[in-house]
Structure formats: structure tokens, C-alpha cells
C-alpha distance (Angstrom), angle and dihedral (degrees) to the residues before:
residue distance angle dihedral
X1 . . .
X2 4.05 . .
X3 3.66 79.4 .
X4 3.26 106.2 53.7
X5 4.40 84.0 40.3
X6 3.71 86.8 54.3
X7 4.17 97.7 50.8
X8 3.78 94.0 42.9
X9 4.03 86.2 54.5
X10 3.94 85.7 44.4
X11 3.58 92.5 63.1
X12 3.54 99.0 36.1
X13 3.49 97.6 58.1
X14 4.45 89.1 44.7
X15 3.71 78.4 56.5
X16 3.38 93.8 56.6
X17 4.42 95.4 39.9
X18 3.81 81.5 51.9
X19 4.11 100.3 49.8
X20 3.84 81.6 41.0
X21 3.62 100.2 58.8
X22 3.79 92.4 23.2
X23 4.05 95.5 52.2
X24 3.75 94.4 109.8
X25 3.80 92.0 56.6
X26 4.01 94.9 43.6
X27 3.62 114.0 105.2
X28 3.84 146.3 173.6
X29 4.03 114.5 -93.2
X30 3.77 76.2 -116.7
X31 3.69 113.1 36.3
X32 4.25 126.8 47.4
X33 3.64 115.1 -108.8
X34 3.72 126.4 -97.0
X35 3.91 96.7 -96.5
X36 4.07 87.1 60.0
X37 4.07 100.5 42.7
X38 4.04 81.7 56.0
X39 4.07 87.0 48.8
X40 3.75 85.8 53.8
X41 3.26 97.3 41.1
X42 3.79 90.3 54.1
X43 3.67 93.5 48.0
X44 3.93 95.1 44.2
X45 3.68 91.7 58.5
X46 3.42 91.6 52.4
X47 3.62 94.8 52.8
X48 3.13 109.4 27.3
X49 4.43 89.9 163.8
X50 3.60 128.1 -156.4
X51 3.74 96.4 -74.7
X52 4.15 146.0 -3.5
X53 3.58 91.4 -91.2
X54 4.11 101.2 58.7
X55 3.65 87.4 34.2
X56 3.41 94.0 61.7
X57 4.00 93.7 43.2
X58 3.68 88.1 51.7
X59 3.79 92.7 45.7
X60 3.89 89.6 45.3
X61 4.38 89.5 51.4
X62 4.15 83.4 44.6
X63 3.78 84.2 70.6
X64 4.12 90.9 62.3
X65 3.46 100.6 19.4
X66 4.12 102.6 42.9
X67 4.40 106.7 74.0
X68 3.61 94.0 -152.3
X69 4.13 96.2 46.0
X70 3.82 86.3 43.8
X71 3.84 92.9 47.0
X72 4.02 92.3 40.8
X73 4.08 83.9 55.4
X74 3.61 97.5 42.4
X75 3.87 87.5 59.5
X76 3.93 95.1 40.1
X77 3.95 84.6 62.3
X78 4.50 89.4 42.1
X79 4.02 83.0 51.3
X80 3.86 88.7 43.2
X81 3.79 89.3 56.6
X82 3.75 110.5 42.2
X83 3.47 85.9 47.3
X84 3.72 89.5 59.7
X85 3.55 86.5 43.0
X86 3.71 86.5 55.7
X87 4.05 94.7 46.5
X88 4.34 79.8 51.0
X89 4.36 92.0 56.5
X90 3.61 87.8 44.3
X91 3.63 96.4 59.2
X92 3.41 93.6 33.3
X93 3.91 85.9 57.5
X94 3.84 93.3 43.0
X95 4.27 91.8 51.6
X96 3.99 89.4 51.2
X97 4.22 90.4 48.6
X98 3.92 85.1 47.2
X99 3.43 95.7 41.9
X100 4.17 92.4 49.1
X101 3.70 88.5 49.1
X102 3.70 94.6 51.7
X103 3.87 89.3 49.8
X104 3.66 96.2 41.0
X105 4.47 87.8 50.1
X106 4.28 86.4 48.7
X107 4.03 90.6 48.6
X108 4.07 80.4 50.0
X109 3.69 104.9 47.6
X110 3.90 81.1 40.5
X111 3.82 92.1 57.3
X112 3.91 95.0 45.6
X113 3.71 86.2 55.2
X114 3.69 95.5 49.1
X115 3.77 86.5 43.1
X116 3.90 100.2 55.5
């Protein structure tokens, strides 16, 4: 049990050292991350274009065609999925400390019936 106590708290607490160092990459399922809204920030104010439209075209290409934007979003979606990963161990962890307990109260109530 103190085992199982002491790895659940393990990989909670890497979960929280990775968001921590990771929180400019973590994102939204439905939004980009912080790290690439500054990229395209950057790159919109540099090209601003003649109107909404072909900005928004040439923002959209940036995303392919632009190293650092393309880079920036490859790690969002890395971040995205060893934080998942993380979110996986954790419940992992929690079903193995539930599942202990549960044994451990049946070998209890099993012992005060033997015992009476």
C-alpha cells in the first residue's frame, strides 16, 4: 500500500515538473498554445497583407511553410501527448491504490468473520 501511495505521488508530482516547464507549449484541444499565438503574432505583424482574407491564407501557409511555427506546433502536439500519457499513469496509479484498498477491506471483513 505505501508503495503503491508513494508511485501515484511520483507521477503526480512529474506531472506537475512537466506542465511547469512545459506551460508555454500547453494548449486547449481547441486553441494553439501560447508559444505559437506569439509565432503568429510575430509573423502577422510582419505581414500584415492587403486585407483579412490573404492575411489569413498567408498566416494559415506560415504554419507549413514557417520552421519555427511548424516546430513550435510540432511540440504543442509532443506536450499534448505526454501529458495525456501522464493523466493515463495517474489513473493507472489511482485504480491499483483503490483496488489494494478494496482487497485489503475484504481480507478484513473476512477476518472479523473468522474471528467471531
Amino acid at each position: 500500500m505505501p508503495k503503491l501511495t508513494e508511485d501515484l505521488e511520483k507521477t503526480l508530482i512529474a506531472e506537475a515538473d512537466f506542465r511547469g516547464v512545459q506551460h508555454s507549449y500547453l494548449a486547449s484541444r481547441e486553441s494553439d498554445c501560447a508559444e505559437v499565438k506569439r509565432i503568429l503574432a510575430e509573423l502577422s505583424a510582419s505581414n500584415p497583407g492587403k486585407n483579412t482574407i490573404e492575411r489569413d491564407a498567408w498566416i494559415t501557409m506560415q504554419r507549413v511553410d514557417n520552421k519555427e511555427l511548424n516546430n513550435a506546433i510540432l511540440k504543442q502536439r509532443e506536450v499534448a501527448f505526454l501529458i495525456e500519457d501522464y493523466r493515463i499513469k495517474v489513473e493507472i496509479a489511482k485504480k491499483k491504490l483503490e483496488n489494494s484498498k478494496t482487497v485489503i477491506a475484504l481480507r478484513t471483513a473476512q477476518i472479523s468473520f473468522l474471528g467471531e
